[in-house]
C-alpha positions in Angstrom: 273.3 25.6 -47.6 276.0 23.6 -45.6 277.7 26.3 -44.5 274.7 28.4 -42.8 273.5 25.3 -41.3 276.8 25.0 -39.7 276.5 28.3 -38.6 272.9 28.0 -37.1 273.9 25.0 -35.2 277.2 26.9 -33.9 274.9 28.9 -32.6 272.4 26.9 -30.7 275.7 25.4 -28.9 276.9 28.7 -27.9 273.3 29.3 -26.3 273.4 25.7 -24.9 276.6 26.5 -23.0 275.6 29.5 -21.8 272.8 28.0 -19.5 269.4 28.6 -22.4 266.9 26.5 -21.9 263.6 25.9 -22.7 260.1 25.5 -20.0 260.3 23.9 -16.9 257.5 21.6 -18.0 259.2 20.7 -20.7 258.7 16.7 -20.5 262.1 15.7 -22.3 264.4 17.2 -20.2 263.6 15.1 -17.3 264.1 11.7 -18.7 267.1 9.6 -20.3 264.5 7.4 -22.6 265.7 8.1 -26.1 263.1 9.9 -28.2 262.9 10.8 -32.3 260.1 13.2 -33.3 259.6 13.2 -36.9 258.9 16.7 -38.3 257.4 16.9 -42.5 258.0 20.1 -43.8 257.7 21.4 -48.0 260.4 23.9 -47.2 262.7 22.6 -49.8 266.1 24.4 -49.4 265.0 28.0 -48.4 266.3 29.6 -45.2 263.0 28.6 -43.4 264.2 25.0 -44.0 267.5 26.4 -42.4 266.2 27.6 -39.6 264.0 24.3 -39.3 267.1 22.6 -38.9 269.1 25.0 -36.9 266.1 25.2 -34.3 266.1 21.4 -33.8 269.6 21.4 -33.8 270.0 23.7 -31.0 266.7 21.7 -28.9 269.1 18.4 -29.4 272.3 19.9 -27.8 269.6 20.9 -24.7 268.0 17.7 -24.8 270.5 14.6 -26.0 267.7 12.4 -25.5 265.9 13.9 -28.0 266.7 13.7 -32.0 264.5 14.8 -35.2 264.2 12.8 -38.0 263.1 15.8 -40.7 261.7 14.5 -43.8 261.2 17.0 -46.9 258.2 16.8 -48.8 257.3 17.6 -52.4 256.0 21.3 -52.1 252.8 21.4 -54.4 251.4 17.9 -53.1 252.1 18.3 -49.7 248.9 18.5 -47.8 247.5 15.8 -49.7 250.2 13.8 -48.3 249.5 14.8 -45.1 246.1 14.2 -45.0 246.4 11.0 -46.5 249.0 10.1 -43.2 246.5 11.1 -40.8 243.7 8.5 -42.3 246.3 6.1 -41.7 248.2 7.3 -38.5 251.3 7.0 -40.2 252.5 10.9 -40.6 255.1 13.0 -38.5 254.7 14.1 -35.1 255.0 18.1 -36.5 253.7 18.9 -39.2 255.0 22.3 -41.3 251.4 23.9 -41.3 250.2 27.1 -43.1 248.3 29.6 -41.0 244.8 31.1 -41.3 242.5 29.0 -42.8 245.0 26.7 -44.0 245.1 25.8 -40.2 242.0 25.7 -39.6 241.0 23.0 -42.6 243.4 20.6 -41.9 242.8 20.9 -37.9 240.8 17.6 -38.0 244.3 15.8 -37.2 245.9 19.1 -35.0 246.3 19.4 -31.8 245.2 22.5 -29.9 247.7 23.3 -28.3 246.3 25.4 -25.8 247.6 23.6 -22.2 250.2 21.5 -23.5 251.7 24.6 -24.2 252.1 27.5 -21.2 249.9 30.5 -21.5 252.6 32.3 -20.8 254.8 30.6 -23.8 252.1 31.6 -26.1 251.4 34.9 -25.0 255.2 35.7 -26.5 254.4 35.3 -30.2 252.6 37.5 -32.3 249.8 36.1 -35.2 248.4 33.2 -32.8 244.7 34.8 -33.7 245.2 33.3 -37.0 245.8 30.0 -36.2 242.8 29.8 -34.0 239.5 28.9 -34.5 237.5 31.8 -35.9 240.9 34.1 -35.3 240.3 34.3 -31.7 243.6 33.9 -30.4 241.4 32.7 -26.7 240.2 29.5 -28.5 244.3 28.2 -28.9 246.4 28.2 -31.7 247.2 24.8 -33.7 249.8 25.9 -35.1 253.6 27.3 -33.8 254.9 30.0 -35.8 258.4 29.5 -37.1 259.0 33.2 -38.1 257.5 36.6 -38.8 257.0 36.8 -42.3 256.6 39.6 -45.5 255.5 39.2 -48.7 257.3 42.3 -50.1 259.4 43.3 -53.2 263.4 43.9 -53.3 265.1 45.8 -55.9 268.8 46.7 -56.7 269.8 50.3 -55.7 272.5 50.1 -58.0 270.1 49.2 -60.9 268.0 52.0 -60.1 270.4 54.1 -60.1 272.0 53.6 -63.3 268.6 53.4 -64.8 268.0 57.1 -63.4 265.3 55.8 -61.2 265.0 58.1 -57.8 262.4 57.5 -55.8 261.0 53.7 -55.1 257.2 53.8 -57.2 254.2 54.2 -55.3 251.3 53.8 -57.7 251.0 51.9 -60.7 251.9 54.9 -63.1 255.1 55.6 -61.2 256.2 51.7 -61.5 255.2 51.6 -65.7 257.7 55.1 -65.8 260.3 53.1 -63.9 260.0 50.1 -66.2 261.0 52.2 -69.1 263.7 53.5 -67.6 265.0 49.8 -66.3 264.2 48.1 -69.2 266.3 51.2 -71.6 269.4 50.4 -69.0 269.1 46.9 -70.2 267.7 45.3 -66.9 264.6 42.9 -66.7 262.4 45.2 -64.2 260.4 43.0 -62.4 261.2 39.1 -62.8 258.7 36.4 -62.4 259.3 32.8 -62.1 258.4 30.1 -59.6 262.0 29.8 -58.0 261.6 30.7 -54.1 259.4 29.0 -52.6 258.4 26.5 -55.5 254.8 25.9 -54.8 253.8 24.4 -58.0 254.7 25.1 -61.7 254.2 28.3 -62.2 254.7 31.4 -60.2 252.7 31.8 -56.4 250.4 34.8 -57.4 249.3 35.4 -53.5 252.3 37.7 -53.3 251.0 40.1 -55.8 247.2 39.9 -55.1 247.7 40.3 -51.3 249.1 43.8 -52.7 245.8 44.3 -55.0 243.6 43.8 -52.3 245.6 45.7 -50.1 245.2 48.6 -52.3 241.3 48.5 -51.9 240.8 47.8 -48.4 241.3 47.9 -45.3 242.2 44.9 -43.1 239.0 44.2 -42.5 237.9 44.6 -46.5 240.4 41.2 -46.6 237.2 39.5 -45.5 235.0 40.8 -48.1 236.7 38.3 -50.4 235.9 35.4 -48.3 232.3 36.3 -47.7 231.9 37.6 -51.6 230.9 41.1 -50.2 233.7 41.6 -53.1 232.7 39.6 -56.1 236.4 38.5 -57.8 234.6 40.0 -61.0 233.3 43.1 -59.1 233.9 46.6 -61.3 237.3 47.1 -58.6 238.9 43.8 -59.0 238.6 44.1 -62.9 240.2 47.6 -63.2 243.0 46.3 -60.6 243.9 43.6 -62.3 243.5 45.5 -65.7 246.4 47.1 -64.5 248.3 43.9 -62.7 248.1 42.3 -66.7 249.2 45.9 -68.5 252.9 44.7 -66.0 253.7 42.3 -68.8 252.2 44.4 -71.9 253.9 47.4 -71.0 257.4 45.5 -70.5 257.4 45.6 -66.7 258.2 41.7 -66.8 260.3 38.9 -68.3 258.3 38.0 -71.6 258.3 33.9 -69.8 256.5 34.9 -66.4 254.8 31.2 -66.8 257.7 28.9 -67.2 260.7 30.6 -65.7 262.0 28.8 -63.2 265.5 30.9 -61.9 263.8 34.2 -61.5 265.7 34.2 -57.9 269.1 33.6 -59.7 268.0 36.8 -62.9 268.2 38.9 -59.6 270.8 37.7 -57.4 272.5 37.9 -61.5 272.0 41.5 -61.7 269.4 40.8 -64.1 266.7 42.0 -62.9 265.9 45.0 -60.8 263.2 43.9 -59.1 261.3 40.8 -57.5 258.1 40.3 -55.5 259.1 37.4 -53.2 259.7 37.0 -49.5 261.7 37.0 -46.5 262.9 33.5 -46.8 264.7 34.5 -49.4 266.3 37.7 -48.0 269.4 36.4 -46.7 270.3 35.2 -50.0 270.0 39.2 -51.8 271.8 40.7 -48.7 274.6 38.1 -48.5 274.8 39.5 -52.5 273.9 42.8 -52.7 275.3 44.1 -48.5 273.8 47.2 -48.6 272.8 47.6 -52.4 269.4 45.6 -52.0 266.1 47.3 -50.2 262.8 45.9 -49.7 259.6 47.7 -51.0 256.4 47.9 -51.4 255.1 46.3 -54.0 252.7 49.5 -55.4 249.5 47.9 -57.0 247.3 50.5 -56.4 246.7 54.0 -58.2 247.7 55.7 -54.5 250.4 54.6 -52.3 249.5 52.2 -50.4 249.7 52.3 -46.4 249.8 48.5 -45.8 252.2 45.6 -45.8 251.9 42.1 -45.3 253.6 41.3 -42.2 252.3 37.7 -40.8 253.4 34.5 -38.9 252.9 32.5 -42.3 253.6 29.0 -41.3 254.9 27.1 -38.1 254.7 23.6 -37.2 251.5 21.8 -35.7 250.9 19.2 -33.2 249.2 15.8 -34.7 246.5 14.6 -33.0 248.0 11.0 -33.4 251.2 11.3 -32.2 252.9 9.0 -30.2 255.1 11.1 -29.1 253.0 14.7 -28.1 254.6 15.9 -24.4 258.0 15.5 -25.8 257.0 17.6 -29.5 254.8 19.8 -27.1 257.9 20.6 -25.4 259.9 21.6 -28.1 257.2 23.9 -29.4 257.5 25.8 -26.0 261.0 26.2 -26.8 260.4 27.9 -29.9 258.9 30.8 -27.8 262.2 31.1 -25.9 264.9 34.2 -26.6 267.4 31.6 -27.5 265.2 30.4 -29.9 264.5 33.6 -31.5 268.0 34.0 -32.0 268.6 31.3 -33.8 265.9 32.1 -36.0 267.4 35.1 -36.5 271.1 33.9 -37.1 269.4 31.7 -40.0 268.5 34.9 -42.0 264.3 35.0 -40.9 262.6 37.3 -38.5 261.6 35.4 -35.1 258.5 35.7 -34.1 258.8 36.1 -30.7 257.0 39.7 -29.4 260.1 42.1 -28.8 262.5 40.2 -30.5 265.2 42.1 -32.8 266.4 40.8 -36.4 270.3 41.6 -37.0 269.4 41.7 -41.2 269.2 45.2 -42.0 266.7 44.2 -44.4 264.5 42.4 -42.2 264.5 45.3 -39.9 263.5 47.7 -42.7 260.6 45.8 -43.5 259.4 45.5 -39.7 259.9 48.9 -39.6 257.1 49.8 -42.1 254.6 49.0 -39.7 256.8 49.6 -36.1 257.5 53.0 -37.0 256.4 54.2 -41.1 252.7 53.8 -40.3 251.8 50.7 -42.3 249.0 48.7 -41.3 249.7 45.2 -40.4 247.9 42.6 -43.1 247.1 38.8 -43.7 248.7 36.9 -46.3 245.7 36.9 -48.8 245.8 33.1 -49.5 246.3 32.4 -45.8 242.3 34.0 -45.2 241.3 32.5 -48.6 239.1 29.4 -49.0 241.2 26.4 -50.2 239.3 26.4 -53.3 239.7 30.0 -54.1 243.4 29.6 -53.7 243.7 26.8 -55.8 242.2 28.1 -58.5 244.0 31.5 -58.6 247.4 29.7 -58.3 246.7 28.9 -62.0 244.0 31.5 -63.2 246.2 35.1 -62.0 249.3 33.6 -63.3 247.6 33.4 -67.2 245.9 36.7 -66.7 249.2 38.3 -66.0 250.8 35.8 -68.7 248.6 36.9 -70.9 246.6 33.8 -71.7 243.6 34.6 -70.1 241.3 37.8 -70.5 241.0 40.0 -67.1 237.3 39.5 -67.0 237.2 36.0 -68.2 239.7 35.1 -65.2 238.1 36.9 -62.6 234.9 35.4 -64.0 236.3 32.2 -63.2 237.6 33.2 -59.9 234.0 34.1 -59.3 232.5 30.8 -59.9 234.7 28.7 -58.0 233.8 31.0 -55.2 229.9 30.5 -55.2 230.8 26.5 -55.3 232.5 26.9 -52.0 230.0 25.5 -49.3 228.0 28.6 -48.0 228.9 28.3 -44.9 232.4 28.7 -45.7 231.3 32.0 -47.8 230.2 34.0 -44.2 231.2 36.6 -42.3 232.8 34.2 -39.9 235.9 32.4 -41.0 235.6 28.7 -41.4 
């Protein structure tokens, strides 16, 4: 990690030198008091904690007044910590925040930060609607986006090939047929584990049902699983994940999808030949594979599905206690900036920032589904989730694919915890 971190920062200087600079009202820049902002994150060592680190980096070598003090949190209690800092006063400055509703329940201690940052800062990112109150993107966002993010699967060309596999699957039958054929050439097909982005102890299944749910809706239909127009044990969801479960029956999967732990290493290993993951993790295959590794779609659906999750899936948020809010403000408008975006981009991850390029071939394939294949543009599925929901699925989907837990009996349960979710947070309106 050293060594891309170097990098990064290398970067940032270059742009320093070459007159970059964040906005005008940018409160730091006019003023020799020293200043720390502390930023929490859960990012662990992934490439968005790279990019974390590149991006403040690059702000110090603009700003020497101004230094970071980054402290890395314990991924699965993370919020709890935060939370239990704001009772007290005593958290960061920035705060690594999930979007979507994730935003929107911890906002009590956010800032909006519609005026501290420019309108016309903020009208350069993309996904700001889902960091706003009821996804209106004119009510302010609360939260920054750090990058543009997928949830998408990669697989090995080379494994395909020598498996005989031609054509990436685009329905469930077509991925079982491909299985066979991996799994006869001796390769694990599609490896689970909760390496990545280690949310917890066993695998993050929100990559996988945003695909499900993809496959039965449209955008909009994302909403029926908040308001329970779709029941989790409704007729569709059942024969869905009927076929999600038959992954690990039919021999799709590593026979230990609920305690691997270096499913990212059974791929980068040649092991495996697929993985449902994300783009923090896609500088690590193409820095392996060059040109051998391609992302896909991950096909959950009897017909090929025309949508991909493409979403500004986390970003940093202003507390409302800080002590310290112009000068944090400030380097939130820089994140907006084309120098920005590059070093975003120069840490592996696709900027956010409307109009902005990624130089990972892999990147640019996946924004490519939607910018020019067609795909429609979706949510991460725990991001318009309640809190409840997703807390309960990131154990319950893991055992119905594990097979410890019957498809109905899980969705059954998925179902209850639903209708104990206030209803008001069970609308038509996102709360």
């Amino acid at each position: 990690m050293r060594k891309k971190v170097i990098f990064a920062s290398a970067l940032a200087f270059a742009l320093a030198l070459t007159g970059c600079s964040s906005s005008s009202k940018d409160s730091a820049a006019g003023t020799d008091k020293s200043i720390t902002i502390t930023l929490w994150h859960n990012l662990g060592d992934t490439q968005n904690a790279t990019a974390t680190k590149a991006l403040t980096d690059a702000y110090t070598v603009l700003h020497p007044n101004v230094t970071f003090n980054l402290v890395s949190q314990p991924a699965d209690n993370y919020f709890a910590l935060l939370q239990a800092a704001a009772v007290s006063k005593s958290g960061p400055d920035l705060a690594l925040m999930w979007t979507g509703l994730f935003a929107l329940k911890y906002k009590s201690y956010l800032t909006n930060l519609k005026g501290l940052v420019s309108d016309a800062a903020l009208a350069r990112e993309g996904s700001l609607e889902w960091t706003a109150d009821n996804f209106d993107a004119a009510s302010g966002p609360y939260v920054m986006p750090l990058d543009r993010q997928f949830y998408i699967g990669f697989y090995n060309k080379d494994a395909f090939a020598k498996a005989g596999v031609t054509a990436v699957p685009s329905n469930w039958d077509e991925l079982y047929a491909a299985c066979g054929k991996l799994k006869t050439a001796g390769y694990t097909p599609i490896v689970y584990g909760n390496g990545g982005q280690s949310l917890g102890a066993l695998y993050y299944p929100w990559y996988d049902a945003s695909y499900i749910a993809i496959g039965q809706s449209s955008v909009s239909g994302l909403r029926d699983l908040y308001s329970g127009k779709n029941q989790w044990n409704s007729a569709i969801n059942i024969a869905s994940y009927t076929k999600y479960a038959a992954l690990k029956s039919k021999g799709c999967t590593n026979s230990d999808v609920l305690t691997k732990t270096n499913n990212v290493e059974d791929f980068l290993d040649g092991k495996a030949a697929m993985i449902v993951d994300g783009t923090w993790d896609t500088k690590k295959f193409t820095d392996q594979f060059g040109d051998k590794v391609a992302a896909f779609v991950p096909p959950f659906s009897d017909n090929p599905i025309k949508g991909v999750v493409e979403f500004a899936g986390q970003g940093f948020g202003l507390t409302n206690y800080s002590k310290n809010s112009a000068a944090a403000a400030a380097f939130l408008e820089y994140m907006t900036t084309d120098a920005a975006a590059m070093v975003v981009d120069a840490a592996g991850l696709i900027p956010n920032v409307n109009g902005s390029t990624t130089s990972n071939a892999v990147n640019q394939q996946m924004l490519d589904f939607a910018a020019t294949g067609g795909f429609a543009r979706y949510p991460m599925l725990d991001n318009v989730l309640q809190g409840d929901v997703v807390d309960a699925g990131n154990k319950i989907l893991p055992s119905i694919l594990g097979g410890k837990t019957s498809v109905s009996g899980g969705l059954n349960q998925m179902a209850q915890v639903w209708k104990s979710v206030p209803a008001e947070n069970r609308t038509e309106s996102y709360k």
